[in-house]
N, C-alpha and C positions, 0 to 999 in steps of 0.2 A: 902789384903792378909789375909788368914784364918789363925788364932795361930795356928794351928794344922801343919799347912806347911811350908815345909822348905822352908827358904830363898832361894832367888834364885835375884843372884847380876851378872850385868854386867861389863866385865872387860875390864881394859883401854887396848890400842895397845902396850904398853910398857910394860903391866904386864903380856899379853897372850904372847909375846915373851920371856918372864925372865920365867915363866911356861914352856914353852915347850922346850928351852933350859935344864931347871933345869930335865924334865921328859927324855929327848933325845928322843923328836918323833916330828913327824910334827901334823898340822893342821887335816887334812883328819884321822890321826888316833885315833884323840878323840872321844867317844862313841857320837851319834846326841841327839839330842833336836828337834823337830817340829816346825816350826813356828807358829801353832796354838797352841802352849800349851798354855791354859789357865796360867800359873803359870809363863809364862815370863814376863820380865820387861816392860815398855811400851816402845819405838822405838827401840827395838832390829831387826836386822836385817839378812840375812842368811850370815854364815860365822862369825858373832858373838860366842865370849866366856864365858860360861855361868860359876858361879861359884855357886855351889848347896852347903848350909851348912846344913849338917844334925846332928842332936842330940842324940850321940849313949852312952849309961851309963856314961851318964854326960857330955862326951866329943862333942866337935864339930870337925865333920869328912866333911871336902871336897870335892866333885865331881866336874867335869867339864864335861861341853858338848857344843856340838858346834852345833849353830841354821841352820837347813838343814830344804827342802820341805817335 
């Protein structure tokens, strides 16, 4: 992984349901991810929960996205 890019963590089955519970939405409505993005983790799979950490004035901000074709 290049310093310059944001982590990018995959997340267990118990923690993408405490997530989308805590968000109130389902699966299908998290923004996608590619399965070829270069920037995923290695055996991620589709339907995987990606958790993007990015570094916004100092702070570390969150994203999520779910691995689609």
């Amino acid at each position: 992984m290049h310093n310059l890019q944001s982590k990018h963590l995959k997340l267990k089955k118990e923690d993408v349901d405490k997530l989308l519970l805590r968000l109130n939405i389902s699966l299908i409505q998290l923004p996608k991810i590619k399965i070829t993005d270069v920037a995923l983790p290695e055996n991620c799979e589709i339907g995987d929960v990606i958790k993007i950490e990015r570094i916004v004035d100092g702070k570390v901000i969150p994203y999520y996205r779910v691995v689609s074709v």
